[in-house]
C-alpha positions as CSV (number, residue, x, y, z in Angstrom):
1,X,0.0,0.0,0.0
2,X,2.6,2.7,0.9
3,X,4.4,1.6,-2.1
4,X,1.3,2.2,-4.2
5,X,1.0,6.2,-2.7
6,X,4.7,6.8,-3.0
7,X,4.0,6.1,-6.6
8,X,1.2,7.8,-6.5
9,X,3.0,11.0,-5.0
10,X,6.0,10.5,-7.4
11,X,3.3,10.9,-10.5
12,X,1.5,13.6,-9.2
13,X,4.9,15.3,-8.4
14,X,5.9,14.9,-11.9
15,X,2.6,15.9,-13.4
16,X,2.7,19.2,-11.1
17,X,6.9,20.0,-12.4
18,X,5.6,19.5,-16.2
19,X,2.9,22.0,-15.5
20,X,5.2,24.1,-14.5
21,X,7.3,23.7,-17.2
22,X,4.3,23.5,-19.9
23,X,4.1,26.8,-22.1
24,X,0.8,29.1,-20.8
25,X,-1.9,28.3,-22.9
26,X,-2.8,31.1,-24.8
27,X,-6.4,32.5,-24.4
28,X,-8.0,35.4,-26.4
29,X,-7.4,38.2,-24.1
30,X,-7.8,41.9,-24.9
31,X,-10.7,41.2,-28.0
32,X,-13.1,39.4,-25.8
33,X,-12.5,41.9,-22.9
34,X,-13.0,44.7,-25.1
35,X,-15.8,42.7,-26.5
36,X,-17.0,43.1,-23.1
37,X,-17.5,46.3,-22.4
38,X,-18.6,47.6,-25.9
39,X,-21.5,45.5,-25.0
40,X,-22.0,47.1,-21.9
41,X,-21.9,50.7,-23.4
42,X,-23.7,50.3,-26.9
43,X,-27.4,49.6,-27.5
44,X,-28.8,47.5,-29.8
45,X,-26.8,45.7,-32.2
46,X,-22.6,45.2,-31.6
47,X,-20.4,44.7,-34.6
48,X,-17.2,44.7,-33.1
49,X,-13.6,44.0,-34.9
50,X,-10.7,42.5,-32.2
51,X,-8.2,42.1,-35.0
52,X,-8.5,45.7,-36.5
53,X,-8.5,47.6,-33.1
54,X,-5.2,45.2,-32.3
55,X,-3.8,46.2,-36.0
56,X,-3.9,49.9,-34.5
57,X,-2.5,48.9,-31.1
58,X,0.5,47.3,-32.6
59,X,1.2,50.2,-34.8
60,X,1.5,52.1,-31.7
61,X,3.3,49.7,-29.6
62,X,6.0,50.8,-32.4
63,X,6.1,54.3,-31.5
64,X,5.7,54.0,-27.8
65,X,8.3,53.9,-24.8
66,X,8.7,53.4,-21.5
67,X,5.3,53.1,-19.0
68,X,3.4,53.4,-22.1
69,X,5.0,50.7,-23.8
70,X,4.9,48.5,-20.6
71,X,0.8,49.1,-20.5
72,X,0.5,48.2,-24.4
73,X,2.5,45.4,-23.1
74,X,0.1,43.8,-20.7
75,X,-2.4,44.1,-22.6
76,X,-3.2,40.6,-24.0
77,X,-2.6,40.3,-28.1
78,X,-1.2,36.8,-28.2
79,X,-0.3,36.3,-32.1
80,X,-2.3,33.7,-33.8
81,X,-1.0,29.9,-32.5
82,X,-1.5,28.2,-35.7
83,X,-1.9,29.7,-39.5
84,X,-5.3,30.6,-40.6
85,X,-7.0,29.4,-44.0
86,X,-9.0,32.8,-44.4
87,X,-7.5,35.5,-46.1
88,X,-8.6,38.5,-45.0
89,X,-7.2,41.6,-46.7
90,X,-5.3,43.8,-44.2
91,X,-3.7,47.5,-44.6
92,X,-2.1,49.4,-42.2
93,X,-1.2,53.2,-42.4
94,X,0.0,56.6,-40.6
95,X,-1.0,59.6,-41.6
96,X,1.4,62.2,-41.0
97,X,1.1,66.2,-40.7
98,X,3.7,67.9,-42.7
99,X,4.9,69.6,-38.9
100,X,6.1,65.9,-37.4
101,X,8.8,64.6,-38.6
102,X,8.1,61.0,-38.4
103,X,11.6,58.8,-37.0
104,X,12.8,56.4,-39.7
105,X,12.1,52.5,-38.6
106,X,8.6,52.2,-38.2
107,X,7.3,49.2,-39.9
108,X,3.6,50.1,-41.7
109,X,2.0,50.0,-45.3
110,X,1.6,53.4,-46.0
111,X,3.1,56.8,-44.6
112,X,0.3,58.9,-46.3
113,X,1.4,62.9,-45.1
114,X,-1.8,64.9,-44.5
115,X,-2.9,68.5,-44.1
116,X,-4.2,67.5,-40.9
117,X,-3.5,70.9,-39.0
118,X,-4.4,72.8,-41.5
119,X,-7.4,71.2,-43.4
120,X,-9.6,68.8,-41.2
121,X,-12.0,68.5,-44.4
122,X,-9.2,67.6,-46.9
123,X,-7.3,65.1,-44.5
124,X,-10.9,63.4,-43.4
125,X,-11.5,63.0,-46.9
126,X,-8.2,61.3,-47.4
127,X,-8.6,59.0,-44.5
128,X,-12.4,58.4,-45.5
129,X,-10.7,57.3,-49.6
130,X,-8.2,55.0,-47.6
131,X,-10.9,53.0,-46.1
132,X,-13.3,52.9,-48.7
133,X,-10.7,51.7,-50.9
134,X,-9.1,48.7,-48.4
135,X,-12.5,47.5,-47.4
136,X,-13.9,47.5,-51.2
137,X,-16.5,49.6,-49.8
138,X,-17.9,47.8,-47.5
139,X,-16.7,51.0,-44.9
140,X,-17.4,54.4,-46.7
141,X,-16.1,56.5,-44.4
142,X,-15.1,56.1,-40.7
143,X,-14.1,59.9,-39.5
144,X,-15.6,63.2,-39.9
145,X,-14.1,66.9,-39.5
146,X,-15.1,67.9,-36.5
147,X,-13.1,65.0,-35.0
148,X,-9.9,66.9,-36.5
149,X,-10.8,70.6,-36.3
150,X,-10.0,72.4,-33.0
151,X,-7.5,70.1,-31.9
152,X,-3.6,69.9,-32.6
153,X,-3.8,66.2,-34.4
154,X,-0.4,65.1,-35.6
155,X,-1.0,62.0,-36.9
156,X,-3.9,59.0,-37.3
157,X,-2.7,55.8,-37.0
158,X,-5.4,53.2,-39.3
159,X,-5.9,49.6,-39.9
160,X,-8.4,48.1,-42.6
161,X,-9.3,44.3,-42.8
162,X,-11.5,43.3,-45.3
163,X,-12.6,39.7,-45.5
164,X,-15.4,37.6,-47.6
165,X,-15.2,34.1,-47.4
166,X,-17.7,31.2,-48.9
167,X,-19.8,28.8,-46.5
168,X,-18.3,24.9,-46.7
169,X,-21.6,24.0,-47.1
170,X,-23.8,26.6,-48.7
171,X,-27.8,27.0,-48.0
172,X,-30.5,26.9,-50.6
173,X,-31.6,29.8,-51.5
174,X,-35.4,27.9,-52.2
175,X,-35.3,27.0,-48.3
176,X,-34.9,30.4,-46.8
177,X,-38.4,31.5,-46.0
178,X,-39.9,34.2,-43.7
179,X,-39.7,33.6,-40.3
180,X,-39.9,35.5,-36.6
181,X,-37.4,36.6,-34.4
182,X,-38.1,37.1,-30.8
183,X,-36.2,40.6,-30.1
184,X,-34.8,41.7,-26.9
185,X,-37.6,43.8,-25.8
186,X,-39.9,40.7,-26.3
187,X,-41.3,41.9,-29.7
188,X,-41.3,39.7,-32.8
189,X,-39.9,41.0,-36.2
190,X,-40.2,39.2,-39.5
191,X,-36.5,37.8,-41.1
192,X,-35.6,35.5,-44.0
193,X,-34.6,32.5,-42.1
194,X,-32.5,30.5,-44.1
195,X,-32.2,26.8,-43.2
196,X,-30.3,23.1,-43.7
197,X,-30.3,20.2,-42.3
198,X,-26.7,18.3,-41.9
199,X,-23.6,17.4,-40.2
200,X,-22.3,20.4,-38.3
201,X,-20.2,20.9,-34.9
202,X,-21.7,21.8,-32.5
203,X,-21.3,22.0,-28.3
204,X,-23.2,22.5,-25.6
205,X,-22.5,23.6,-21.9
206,X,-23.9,24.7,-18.6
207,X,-25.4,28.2,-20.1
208,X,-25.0,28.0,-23.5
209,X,-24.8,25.9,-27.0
210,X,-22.8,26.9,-29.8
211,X,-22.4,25.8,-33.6
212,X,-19.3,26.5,-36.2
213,X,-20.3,27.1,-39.5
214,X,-17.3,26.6,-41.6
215,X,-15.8,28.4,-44.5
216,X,-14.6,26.7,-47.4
217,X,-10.8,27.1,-47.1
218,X,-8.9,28.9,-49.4
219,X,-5.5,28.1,-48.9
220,X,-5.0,23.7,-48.4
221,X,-3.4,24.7,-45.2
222,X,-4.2,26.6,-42.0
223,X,-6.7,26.4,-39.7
224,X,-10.2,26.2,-41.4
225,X,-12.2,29.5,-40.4
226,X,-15.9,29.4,-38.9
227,X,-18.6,31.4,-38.0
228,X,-18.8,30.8,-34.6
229,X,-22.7,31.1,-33.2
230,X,-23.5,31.3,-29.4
231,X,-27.1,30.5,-28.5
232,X,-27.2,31.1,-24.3
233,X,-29.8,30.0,-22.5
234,X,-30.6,33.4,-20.9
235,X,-30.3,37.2,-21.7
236,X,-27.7,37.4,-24.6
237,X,-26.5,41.1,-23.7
238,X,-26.3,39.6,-20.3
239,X,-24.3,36.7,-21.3
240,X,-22.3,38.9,-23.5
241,X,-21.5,41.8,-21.0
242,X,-19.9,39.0,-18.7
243,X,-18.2,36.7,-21.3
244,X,-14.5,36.4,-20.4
245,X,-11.5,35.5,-22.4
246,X,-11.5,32.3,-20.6
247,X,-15.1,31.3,-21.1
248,X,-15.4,31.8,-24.6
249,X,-11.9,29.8,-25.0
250,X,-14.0,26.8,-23.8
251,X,-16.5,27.2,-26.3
252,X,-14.0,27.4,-29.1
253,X,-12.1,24.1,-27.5
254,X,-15.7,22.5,-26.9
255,X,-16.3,22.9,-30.8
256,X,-12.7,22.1,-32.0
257,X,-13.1,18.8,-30.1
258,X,-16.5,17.9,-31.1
259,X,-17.2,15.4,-33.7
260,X,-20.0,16.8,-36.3
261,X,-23.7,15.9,-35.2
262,X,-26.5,16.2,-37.7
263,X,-28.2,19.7,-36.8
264,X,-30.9,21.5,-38.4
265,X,-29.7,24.9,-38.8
266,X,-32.1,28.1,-39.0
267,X,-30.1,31.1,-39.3
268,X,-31.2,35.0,-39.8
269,X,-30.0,36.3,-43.6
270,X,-28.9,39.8,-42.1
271,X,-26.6,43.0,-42.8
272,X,-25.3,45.4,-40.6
273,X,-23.8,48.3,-41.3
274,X,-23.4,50.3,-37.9
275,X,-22.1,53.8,-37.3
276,X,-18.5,55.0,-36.3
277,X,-18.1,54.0,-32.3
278,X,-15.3,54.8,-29.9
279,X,-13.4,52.2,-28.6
280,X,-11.7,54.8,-25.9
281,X,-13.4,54.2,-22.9
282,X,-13.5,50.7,-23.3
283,X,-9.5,50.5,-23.8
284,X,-9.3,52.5,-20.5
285,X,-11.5,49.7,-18.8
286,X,-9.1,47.6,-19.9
287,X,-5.8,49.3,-18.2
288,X,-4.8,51.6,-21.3
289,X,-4.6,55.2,-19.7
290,X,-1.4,56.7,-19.8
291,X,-1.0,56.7,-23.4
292,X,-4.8,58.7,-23.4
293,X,-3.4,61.1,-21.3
294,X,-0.6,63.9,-21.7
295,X,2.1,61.9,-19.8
296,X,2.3,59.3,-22.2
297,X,5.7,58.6,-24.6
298,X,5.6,58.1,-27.9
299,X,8.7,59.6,-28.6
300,X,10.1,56.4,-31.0
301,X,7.8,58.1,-33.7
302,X,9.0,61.5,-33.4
303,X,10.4,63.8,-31.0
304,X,7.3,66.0,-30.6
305,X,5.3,65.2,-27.4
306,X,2.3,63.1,-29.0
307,X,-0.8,61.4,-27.3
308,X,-3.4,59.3,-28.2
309,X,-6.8,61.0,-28.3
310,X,-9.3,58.6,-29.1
311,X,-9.6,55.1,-30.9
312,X,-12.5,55.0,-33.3
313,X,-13.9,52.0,-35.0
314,X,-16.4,51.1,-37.4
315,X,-17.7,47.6,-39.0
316,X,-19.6,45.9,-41.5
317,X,-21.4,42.6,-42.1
318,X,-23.2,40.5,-44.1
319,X,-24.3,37.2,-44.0
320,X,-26.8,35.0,-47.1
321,X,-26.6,31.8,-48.6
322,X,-23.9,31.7,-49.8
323,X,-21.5,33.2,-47.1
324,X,-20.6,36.1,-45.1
325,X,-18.3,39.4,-45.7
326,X,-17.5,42.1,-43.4
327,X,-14.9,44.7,-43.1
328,X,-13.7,47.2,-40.3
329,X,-11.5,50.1,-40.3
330,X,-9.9,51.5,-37.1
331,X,-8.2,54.8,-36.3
332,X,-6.1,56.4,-33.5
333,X,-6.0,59.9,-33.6
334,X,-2.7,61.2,-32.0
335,X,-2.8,64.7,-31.3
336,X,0.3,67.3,-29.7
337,X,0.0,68.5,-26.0
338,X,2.5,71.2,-26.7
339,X,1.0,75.0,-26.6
340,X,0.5,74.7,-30.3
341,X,-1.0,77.9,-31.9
342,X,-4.3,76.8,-33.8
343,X,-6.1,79.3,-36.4
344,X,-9.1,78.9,-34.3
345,X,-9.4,78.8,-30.4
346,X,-13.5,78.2,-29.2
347,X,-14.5,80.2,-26.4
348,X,-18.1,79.4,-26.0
349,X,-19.7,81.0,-23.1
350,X,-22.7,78.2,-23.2
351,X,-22.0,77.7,-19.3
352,X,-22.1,79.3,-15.9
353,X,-18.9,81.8,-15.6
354,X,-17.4,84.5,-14.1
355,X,-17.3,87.8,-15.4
356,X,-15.1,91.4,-14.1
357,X,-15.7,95.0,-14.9
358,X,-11.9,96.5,-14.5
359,X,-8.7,97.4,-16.3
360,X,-5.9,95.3,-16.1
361,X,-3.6,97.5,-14.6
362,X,-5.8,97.4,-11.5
363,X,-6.8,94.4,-11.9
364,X,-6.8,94.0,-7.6
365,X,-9.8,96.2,-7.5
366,X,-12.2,95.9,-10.3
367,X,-15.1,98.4,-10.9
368,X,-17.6,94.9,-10.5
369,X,-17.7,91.3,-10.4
370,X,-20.2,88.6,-11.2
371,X,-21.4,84.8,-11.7
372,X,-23.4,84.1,-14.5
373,X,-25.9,80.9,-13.8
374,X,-28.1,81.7,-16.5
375,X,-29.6,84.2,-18.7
């Protein structure tokens, strides 16, 4: 008997060093969290692209140093474990006011220089061409003037991905009929449901069931791509709000280990096309603030003193019979913190202030003083 524990002990001692040893599995970490709390701050439908928002991230990652490189650090972008069959089209690019002079080194696409201090309507238009022309446009336009004008923007840092892609096994386009779907608020709304009957993967848990539609590849090696589908069994906002990296790990290792099942498949023939969002806020949830802020370094793109402003994003998808497109383009607009002058400076009295009758050689005593609340 003791000789049966010590070998016991000696396994479990062994199992516990290879552990140890044993490379981290890699989880996805900063798309699902950011997943996360776009949910929680958007209403209605989410399109949401990990990959593009981490395209911008990494272009920064080039630029940045010190405490702003260690936060860009810990944020989790593990690089793809295996090659993919999907080929998405990807383009990355800076564009650069004439006043920065960019450092030579940084790895991107495109260094497109851009009137940006000067002309906020000519340099939006430029980024707004860019991204209709990487996404084949699926994105039109993904940044307006007003989010240039007024401020001292240096550069925008974008990423593109475009990607259409053909289902393995394609529905019939005679089986698709009108169906309802049961909205959030409890209403019921009309759709063209298409539908098949066949071998799929699919995996069930606790909370949840899930199916992987594949694509059909288009390369004869690489991981095959899916459309991943989560069905929970209660609110999906809910569900989706508190989804971590870990969790929806184990639903993509539930379906990679599942043998195919015969399914009958009803899926919604849909097309989104949602408005620019800001990804800000949720990066800051996230533990990206000093590079938001004045005190952050980007000094490895120039030796001006940059920071990033905000990180805008906007998607598109569309899913039929045959398959499912969608493209996103994502941009980080980096502004100056010095005491640039700017041709126009808003001073818009549309809240409570101060106000002083004096001259400003006595400016100790003035003749009156007052708050204004409101008119």
């Amino acid at each position: 008997m003791k000789k049966i524990i010590a070998i016991a002990l000696t396994a479990l001692m062994l199992a516990a060093m290879l552990c140890l040893h044993a490379p981290a599995a890699e989880v996805p970490g900063l798309g699902v969290d950011v997943f996360r709390q776009v949910v929680k701050e958007q209403k209605g439908n989410v399109v949401f692209s990990p990959a593009s928002m981490e395209g911008v991230l990494r272009l920064l990652e080039q630029g940045a140093r010190g405490e702003t490189l260690k936060e860009l650090h810990l944020l989790s972008m593990p690089e793809r474990l295996a090659p993919s069959a999907m080929s998405p089209a990807e383009a990355n690019a800076l564009f650069v006011d004439d006043a920065l002079k960019l450092k030579p080194g940084i790895k991107v696409d495109e260094v497109i220089p851009a009137p940006l201090l000067s002309d906020a309507v000519r340099s939006a238009g430029m980024v707004n061409g860019w991204a209709k022309e990487k996404t084949r446009g699926m994105i039109p336009s993904i940044i307006k003037p007003s989010d240039l004008q007024g401020n001292p923007c240096m550069m925008i840092a974008a990423n593109a991905i475009a990607f259409e892609e053909k289902w393995r096994i394609p529905f019939e386009p005679e089986s698709t009929e009108p169906a309802p779907f049961h909205c959030a608020d409890g209403s019921e709304r009309e759709v063209p449901m298409m539908s098949r009957t066949g071998r799929y993967t699919y995996a069930e848990g606790l909370d949840w069931e899930a199916l992987a539609l594949f694509f059909r590849p288009q390369k004869k090696e690489g991981v095959p791509g899916c459309f991943l589908a989560i069905l929970p069994q209660g609110n999906a906002r809910d569900f989706a709000a508190a989804l971590s990296p870990e969790k929806f790990d184990s639903i993509c290792k539930a379906l990679a280990a599942a043998a195919p099942r015969q399914v009958r498949v009803g899926m919604p023939r849909f097309e989104q096309r949602p408005a620019t969002f800001p990804l800000t806020n949720a990066l800051k949830a996230c533990g990206l603030r000093k590079i938001f802020t004045p005190q952050a370094d980007l000094s490895d793109f120039a030796d001006a003193p940059l920071y990033l402003s905000e990180v805008l994003q906007r998607c598109y998808v569309k899913a039929d019979e045959q398959g499912a497109k969608a493209a996103a383009v994502t941009v980080g607009v980096i502004l100056s913190w010095s005491a640039r002058p700017r041709s126009v400076i808003p001073f818009i009295m549309d809240r409570p202030f101060i106000w002083a009758i004096t001259d400003l050689e006595n400016s100790t005593s003035p003749l009156f003083m007052g708050l204004f609340e409101s008119p």
